[in-house]
PDB file of N, CA, C and O in Angstrom:
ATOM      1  N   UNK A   1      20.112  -2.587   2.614  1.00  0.00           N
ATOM      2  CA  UNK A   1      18.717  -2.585   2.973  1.00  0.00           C
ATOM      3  C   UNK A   1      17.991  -3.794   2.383  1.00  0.00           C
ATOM      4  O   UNK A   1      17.202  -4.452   3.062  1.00  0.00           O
ATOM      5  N   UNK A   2      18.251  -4.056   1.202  1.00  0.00           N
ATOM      6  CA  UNK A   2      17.349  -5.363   0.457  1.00  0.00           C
ATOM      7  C   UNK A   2      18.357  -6.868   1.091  1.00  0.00           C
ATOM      8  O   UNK A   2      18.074  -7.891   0.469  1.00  0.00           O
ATOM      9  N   UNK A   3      18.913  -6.966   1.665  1.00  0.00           N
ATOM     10  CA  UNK A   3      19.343  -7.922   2.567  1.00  0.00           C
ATOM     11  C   UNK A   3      18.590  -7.705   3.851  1.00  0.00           C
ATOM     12  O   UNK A   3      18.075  -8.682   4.396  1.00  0.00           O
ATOM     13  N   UNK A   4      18.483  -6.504   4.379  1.00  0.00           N
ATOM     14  CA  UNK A   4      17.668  -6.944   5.911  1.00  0.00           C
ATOM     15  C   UNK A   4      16.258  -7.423   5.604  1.00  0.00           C
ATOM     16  O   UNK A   4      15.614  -8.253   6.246  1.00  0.00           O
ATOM     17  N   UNK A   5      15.852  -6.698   4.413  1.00  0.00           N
ATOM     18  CA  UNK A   5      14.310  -6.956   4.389  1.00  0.00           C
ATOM     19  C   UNK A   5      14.186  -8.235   3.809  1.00  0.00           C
ATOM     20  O   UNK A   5      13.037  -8.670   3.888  1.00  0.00           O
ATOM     21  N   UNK A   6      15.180  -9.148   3.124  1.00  0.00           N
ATOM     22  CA  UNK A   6      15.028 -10.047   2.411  1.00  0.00           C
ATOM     23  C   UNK A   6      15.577 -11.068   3.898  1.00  0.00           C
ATOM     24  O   UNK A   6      15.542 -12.241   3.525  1.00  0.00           O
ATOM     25  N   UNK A   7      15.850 -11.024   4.757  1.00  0.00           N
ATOM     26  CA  UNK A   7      16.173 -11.714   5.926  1.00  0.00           C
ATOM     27  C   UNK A   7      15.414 -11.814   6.602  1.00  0.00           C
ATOM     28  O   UNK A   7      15.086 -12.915   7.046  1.00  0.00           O
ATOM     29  N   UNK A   8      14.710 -10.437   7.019  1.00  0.00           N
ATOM     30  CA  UNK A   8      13.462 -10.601   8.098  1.00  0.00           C
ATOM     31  C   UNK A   8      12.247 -11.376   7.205  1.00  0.00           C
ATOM     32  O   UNK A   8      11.412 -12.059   7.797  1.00  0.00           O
ATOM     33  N   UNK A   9      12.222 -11.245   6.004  1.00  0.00           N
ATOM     34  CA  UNK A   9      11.103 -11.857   5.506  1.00  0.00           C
ATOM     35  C   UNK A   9      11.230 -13.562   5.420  1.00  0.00           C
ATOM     36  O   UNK A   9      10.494 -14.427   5.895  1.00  0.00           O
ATOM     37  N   UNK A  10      12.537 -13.674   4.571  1.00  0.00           N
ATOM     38  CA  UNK A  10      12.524 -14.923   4.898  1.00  0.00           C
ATOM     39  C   UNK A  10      12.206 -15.644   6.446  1.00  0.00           C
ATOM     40  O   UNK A  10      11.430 -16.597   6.519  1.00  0.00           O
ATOM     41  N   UNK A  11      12.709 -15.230   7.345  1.00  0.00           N
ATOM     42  CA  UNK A  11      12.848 -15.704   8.960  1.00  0.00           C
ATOM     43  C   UNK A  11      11.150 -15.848   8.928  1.00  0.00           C
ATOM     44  O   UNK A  11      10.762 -16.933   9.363  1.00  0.00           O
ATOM     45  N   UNK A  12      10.224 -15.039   8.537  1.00  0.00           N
ATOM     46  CA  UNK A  12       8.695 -15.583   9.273  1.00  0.00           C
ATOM     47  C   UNK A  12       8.052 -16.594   8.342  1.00  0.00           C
ATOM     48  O   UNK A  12       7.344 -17.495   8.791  1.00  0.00           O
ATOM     49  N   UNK A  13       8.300 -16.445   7.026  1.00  0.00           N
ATOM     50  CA  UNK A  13       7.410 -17.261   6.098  1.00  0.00           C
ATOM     51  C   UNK A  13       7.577 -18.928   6.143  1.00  0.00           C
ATOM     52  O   UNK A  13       8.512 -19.546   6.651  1.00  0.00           O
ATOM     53  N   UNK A  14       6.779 -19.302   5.682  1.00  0.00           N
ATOM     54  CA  UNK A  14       7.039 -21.241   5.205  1.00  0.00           C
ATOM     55  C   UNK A  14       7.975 -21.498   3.954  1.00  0.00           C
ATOM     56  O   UNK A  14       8.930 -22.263   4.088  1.00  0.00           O
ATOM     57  N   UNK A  15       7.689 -20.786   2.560  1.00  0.00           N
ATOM     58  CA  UNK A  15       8.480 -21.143   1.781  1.00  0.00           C
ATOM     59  C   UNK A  15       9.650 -19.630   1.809  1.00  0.00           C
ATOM     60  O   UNK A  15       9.426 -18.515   1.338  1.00  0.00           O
ATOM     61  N   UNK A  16      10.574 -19.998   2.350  1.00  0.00           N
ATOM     62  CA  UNK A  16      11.433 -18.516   2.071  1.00  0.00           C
ATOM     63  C   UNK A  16      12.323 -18.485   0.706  1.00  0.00           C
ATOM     64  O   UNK A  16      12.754 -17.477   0.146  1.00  0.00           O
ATOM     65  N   UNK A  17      12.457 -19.585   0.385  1.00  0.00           N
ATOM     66  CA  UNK A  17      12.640 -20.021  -1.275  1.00  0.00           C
ATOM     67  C   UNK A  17      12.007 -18.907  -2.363  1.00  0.00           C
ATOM     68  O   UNK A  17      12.635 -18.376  -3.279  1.00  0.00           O
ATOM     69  N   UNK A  18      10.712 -18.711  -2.044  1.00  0.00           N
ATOM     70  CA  UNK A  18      10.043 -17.799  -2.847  1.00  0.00           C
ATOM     71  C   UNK A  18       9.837 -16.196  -2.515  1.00  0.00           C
ATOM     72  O   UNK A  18       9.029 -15.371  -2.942  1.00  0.00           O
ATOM     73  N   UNK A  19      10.678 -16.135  -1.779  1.00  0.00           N
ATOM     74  CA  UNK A  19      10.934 -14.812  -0.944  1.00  0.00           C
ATOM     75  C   UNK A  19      11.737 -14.127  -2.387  1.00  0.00           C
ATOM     76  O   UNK A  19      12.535 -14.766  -3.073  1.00  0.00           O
ATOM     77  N   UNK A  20      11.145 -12.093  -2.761  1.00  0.00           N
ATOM     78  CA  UNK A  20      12.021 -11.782  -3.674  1.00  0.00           C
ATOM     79  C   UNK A  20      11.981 -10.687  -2.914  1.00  0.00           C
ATOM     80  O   UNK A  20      11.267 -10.837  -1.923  1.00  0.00           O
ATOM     81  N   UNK A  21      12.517  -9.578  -3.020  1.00  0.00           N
ATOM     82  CA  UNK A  21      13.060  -8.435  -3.142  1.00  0.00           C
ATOM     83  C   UNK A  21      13.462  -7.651  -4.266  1.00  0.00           C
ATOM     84  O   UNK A  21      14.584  -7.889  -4.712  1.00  0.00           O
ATOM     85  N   UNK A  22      12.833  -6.837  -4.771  1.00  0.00           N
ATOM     86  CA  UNK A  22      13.367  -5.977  -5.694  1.00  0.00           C
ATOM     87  C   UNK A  22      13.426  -4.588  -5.182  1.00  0.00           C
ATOM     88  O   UNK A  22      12.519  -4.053  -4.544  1.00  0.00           O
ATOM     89  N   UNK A  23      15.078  -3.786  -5.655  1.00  0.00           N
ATOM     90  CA  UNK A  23      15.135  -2.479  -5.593  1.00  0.00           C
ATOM     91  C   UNK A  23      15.258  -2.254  -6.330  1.00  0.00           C
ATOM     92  O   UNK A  23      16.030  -2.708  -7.173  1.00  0.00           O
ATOM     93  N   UNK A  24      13.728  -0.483  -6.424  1.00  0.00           N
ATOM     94  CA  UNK A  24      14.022   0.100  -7.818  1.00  0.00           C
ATOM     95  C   UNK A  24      14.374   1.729  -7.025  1.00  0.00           C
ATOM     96  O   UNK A  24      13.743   2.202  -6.080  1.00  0.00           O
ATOM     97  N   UNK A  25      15.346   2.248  -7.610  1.00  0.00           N
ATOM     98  CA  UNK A  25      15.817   3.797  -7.040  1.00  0.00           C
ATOM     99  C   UNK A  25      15.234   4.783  -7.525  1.00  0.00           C
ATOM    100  O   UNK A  25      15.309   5.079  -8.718  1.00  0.00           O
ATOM    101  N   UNK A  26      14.354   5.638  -6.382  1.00  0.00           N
ATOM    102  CA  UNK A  26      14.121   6.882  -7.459  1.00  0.00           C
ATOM    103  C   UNK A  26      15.075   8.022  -7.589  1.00  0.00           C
ATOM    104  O   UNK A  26      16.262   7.694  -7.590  1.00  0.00           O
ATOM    105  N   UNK A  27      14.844   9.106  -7.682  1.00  0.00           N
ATOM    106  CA  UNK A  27      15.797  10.540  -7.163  1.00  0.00           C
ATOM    107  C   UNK A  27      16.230  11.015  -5.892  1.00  0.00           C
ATOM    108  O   UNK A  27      17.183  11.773  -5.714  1.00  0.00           O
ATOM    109  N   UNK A  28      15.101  10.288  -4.565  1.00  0.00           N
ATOM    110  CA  UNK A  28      15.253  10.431  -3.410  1.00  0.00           C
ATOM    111  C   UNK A  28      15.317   9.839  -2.577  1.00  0.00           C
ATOM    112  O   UNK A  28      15.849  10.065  -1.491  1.00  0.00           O
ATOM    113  N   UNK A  29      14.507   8.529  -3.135  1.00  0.00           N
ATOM    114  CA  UNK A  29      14.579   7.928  -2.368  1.00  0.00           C
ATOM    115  C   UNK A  29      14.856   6.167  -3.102  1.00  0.00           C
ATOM    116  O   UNK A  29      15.214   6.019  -4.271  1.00  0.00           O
ATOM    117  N   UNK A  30      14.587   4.918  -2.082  1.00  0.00           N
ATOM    118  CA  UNK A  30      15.001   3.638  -2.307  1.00  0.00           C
ATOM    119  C   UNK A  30      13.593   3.214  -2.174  1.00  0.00           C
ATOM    120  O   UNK A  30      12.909   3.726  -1.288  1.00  0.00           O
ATOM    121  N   UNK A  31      12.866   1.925  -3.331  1.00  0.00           N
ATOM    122  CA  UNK A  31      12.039   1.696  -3.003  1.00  0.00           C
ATOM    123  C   UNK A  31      12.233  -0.104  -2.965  1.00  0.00           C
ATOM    124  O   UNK A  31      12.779  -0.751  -3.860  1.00  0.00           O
ATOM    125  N   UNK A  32      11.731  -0.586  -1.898  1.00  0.00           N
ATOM    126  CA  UNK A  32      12.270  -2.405  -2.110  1.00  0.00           C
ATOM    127  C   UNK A  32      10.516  -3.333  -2.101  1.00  0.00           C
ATOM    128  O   UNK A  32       9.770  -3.602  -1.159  1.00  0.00           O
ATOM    129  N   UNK A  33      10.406  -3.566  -3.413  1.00  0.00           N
ATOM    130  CA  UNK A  33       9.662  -4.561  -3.402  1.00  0.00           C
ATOM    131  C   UNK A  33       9.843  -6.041  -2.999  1.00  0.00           C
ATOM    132  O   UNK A  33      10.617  -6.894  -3.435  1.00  0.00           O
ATOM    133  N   UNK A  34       8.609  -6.105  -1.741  1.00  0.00           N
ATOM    134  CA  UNK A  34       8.686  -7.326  -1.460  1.00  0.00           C
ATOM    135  C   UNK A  34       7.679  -8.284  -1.503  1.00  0.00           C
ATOM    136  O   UNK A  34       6.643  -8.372  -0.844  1.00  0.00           O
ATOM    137  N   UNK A  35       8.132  -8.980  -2.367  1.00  0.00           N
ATOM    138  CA  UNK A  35       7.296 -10.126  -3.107  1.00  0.00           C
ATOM    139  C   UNK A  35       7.171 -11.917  -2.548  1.00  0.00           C
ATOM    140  O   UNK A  35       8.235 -12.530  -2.637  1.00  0.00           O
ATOM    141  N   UNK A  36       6.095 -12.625  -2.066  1.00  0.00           N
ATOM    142  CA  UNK A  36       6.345 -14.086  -1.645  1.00  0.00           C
ATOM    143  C   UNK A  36       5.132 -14.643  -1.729  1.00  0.00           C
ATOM    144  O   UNK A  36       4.189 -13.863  -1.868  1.00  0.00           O
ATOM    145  N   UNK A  37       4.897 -15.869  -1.675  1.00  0.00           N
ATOM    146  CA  UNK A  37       4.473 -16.859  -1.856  1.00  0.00           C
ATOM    147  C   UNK A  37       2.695 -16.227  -1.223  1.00  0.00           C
ATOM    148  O   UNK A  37       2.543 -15.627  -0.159  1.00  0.00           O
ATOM    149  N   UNK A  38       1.532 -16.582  -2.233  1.00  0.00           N
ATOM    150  CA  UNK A  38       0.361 -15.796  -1.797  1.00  0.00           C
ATOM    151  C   UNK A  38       0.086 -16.743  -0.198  1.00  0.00           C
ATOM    152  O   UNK A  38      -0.578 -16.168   0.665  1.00  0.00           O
ATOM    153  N   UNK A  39       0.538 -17.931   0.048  1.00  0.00           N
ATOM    154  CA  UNK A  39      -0.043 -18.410   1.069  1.00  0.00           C
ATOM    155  C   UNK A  39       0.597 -18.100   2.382  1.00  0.00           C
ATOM    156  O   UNK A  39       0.340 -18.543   3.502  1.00  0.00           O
ATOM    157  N   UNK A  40       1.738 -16.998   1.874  1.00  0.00           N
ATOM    158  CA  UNK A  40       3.126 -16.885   3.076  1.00  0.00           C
ATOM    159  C   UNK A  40       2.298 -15.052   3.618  1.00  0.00           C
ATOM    160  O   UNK A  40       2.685 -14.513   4.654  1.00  0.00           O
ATOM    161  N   UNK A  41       1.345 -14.471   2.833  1.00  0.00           N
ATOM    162  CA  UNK A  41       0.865 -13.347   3.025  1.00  0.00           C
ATOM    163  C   UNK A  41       0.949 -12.765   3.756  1.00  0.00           C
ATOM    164  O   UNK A  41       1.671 -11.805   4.024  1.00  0.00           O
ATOM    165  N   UNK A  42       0.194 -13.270   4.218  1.00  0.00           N
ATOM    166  CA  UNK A  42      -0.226 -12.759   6.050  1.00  0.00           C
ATOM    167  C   UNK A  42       0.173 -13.228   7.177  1.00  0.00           C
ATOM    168  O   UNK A  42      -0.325 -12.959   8.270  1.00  0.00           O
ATOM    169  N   UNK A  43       1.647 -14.392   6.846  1.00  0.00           N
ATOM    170  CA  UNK A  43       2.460 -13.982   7.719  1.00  0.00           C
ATOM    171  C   UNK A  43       3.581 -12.536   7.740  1.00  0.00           C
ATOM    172  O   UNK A  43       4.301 -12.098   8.637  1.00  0.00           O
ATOM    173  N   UNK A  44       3.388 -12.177   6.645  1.00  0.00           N
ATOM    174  CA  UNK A  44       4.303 -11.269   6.253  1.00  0.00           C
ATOM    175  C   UNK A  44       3.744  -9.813   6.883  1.00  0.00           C
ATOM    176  O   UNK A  44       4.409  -9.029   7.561  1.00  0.00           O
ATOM    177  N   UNK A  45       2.317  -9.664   6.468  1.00  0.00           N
ATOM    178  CA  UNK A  45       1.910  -8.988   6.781  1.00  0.00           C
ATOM    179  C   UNK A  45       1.223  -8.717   8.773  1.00  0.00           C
ATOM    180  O   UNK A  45       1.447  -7.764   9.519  1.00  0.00           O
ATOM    181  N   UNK A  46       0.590  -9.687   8.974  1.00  0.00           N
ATOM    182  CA  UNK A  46       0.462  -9.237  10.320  1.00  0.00           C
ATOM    183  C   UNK A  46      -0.908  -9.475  10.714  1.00  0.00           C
ATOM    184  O   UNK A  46      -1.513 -10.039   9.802  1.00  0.00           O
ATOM    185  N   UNK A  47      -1.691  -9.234  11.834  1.00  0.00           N
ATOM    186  CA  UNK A  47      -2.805  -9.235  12.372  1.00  0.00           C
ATOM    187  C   UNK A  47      -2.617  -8.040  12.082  1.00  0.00           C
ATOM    188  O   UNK A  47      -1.476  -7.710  12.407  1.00  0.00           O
ATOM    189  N   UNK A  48      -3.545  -6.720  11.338  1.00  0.00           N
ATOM    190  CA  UNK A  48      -4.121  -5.568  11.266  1.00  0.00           C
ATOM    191  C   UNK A  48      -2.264  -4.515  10.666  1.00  0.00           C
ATOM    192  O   UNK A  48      -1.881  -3.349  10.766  1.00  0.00           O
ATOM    193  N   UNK A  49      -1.753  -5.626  10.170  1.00  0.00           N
ATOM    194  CA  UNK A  49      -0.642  -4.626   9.505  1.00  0.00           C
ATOM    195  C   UNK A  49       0.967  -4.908  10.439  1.00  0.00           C
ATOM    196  O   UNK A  49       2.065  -4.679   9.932  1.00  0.00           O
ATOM    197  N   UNK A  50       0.752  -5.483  11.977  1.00  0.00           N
ATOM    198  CA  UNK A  50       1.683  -5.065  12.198  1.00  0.00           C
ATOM    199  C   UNK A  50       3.143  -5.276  12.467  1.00  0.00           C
ATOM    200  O   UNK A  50       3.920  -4.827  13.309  1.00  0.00           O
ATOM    201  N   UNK A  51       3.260  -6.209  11.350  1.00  0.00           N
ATOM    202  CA  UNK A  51       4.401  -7.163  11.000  1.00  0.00           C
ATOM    203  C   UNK A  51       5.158  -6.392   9.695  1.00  0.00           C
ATOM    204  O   UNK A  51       6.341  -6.070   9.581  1.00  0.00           O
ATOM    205  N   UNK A  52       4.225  -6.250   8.918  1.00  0.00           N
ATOM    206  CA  UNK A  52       4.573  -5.021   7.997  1.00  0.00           C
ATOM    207  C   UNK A  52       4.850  -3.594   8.620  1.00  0.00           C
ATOM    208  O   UNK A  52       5.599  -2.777   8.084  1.00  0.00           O
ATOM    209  N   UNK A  53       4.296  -3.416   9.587  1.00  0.00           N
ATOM    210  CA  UNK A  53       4.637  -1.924  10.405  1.00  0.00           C
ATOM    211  C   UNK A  53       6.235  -2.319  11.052  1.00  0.00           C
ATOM    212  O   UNK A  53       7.259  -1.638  11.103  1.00  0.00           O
ATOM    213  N   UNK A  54       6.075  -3.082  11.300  1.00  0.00           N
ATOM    214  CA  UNK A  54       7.703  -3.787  12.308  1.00  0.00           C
ATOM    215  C   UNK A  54       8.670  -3.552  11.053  1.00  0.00           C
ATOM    216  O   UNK A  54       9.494  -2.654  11.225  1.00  0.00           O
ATOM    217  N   UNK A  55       8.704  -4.191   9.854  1.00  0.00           N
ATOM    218  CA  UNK A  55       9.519  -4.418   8.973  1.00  0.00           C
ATOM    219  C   UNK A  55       9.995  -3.084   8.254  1.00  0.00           C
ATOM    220  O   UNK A  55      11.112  -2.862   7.785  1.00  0.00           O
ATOM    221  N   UNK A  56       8.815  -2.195   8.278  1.00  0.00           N
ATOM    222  CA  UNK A  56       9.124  -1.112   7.700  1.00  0.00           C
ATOM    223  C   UNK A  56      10.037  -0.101   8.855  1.00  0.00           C
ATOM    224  O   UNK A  56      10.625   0.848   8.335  1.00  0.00           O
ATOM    225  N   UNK A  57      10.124  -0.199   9.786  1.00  0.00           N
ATOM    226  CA  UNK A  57      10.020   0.642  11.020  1.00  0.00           C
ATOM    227  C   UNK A  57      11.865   0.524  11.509  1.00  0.00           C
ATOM    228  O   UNK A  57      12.606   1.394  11.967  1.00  0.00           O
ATOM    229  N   UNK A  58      12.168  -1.131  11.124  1.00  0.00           N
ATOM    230  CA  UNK A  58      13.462  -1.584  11.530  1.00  0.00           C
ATOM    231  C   UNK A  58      14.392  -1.238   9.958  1.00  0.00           C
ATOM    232  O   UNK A  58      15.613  -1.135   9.840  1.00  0.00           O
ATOM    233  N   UNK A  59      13.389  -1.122   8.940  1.00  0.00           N
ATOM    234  CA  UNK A  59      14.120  -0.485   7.261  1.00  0.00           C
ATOM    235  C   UNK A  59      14.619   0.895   7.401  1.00  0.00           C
ATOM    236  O   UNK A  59      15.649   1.365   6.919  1.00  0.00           O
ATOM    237  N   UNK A  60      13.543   1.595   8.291  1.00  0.00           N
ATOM    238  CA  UNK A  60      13.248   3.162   8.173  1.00  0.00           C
ATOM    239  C   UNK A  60      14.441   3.358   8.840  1.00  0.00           C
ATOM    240  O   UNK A  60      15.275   3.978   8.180  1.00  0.00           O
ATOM    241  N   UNK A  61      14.815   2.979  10.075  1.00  0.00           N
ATOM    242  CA  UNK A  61      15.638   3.530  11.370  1.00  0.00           C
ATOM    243  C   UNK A  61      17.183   2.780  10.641  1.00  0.00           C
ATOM    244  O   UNK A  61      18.301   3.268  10.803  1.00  0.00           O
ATOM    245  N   UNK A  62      16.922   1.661   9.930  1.00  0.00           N
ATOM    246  CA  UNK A  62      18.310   1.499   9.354  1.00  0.00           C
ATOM    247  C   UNK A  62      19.110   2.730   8.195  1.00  0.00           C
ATOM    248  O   UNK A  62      20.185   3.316   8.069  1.00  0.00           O
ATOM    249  N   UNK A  63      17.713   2.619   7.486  1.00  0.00           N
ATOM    250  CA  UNK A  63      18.465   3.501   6.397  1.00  0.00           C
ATOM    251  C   UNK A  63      18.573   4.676   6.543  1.00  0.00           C
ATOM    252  O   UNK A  63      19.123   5.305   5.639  1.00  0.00           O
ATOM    253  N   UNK A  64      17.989   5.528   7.973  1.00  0.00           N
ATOM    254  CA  UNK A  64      18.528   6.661   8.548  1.00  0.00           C
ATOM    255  C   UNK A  64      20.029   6.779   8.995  1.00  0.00           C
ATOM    256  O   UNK A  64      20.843   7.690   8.843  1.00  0.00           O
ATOM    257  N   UNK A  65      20.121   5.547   9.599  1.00  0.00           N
ATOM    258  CA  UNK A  65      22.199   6.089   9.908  1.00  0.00           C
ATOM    259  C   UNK A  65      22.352   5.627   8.759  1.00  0.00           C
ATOM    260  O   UNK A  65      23.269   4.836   8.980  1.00  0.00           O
ATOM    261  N   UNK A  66      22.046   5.503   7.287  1.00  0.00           N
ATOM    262  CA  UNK A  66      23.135   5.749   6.348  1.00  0.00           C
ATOM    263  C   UNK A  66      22.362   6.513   5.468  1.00  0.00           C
ATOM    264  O   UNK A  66      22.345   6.328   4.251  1.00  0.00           O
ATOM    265  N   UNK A  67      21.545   7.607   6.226  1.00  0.00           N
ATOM    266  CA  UNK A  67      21.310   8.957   5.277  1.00  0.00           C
ATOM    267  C   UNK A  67      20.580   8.270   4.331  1.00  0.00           C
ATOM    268  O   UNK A  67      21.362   8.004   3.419  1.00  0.00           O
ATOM    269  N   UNK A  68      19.731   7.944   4.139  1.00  0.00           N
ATOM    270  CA  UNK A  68      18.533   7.812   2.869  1.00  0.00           C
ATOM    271  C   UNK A  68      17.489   7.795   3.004  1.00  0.00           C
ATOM    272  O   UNK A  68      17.391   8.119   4.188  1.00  0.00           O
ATOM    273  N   UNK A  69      16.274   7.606   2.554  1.00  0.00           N
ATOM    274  CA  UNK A  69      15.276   7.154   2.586  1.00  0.00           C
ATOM    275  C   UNK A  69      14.592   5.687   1.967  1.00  0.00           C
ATOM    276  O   UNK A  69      14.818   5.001   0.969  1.00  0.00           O
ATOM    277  N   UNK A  70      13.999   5.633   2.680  1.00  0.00           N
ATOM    278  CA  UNK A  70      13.754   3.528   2.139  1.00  0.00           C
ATOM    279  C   UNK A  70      12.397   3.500   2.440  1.00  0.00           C
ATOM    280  O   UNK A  70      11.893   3.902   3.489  1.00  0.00           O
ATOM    281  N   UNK A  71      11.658   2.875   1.218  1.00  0.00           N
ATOM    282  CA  UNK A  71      10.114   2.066   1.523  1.00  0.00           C
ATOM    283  C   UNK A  71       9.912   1.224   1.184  1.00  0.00           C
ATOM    284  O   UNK A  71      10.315   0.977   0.048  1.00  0.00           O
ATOM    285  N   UNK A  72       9.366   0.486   1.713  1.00  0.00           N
ATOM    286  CA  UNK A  72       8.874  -1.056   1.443  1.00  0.00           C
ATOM    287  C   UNK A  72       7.631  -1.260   1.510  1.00  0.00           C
ATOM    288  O   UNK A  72       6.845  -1.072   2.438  1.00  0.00           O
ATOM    289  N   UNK A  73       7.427  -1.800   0.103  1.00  0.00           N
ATOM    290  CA  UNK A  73       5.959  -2.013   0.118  1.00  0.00           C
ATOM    291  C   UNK A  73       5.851  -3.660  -0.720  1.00  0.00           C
ATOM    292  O   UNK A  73       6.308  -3.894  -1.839  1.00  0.00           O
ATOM    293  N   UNK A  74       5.413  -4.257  -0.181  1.00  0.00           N
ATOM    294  CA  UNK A  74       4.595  -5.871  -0.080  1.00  0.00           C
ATOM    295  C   UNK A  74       3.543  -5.878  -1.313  1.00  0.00           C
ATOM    296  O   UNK A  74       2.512  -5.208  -1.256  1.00  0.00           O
ATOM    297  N   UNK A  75       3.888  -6.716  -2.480  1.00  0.00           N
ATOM    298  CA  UNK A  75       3.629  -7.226  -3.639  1.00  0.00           C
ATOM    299  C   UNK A  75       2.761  -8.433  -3.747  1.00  0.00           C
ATOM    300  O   UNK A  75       3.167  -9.406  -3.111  1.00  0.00           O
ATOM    301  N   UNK A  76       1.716  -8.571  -4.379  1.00  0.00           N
ATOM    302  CA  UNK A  76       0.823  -9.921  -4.465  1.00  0.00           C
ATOM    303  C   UNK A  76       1.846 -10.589  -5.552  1.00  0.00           C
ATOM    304  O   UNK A  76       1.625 -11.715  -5.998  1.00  0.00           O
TER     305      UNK A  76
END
């Protein structure tokens, strides 16, 4: 999972150099912080979210065929 999200993120931004990913695990679930460059933001994020809705959506449906749960949430 922190390879797709660290792929799709890199693919939209300018500096993907500064692209991070961190997974921290809870009891149930996977959580992947994703962290980049403040000027790469809102490509990451989207007109009204929905680039971040895309990213989470293609995480969600992945980490269903391998049984888990996954969230991603976008870091200043």
């Amino acid at each position: 999972m922190r390879e797709l999200v660290e792929f799709l993120a890199k693919s939209l931004v300018d500096n993907p150099d500064q692209v991070q990913v961190k997974e921290v695990e809870g009891e149930r679930s996977i959580i992947l912080e994703l962290t980049v460059a403040s000027e790469d933001m809102g490509k990451v994020i989207g007109k009204q979210g929905r680039i971040a809705k895309a990213i989470r959506t293609v995480v969600k449906a992945a980490a269903t065929r391998e049984g888990k749960k996954v969230v991603v949430e976008i870091i200043q």
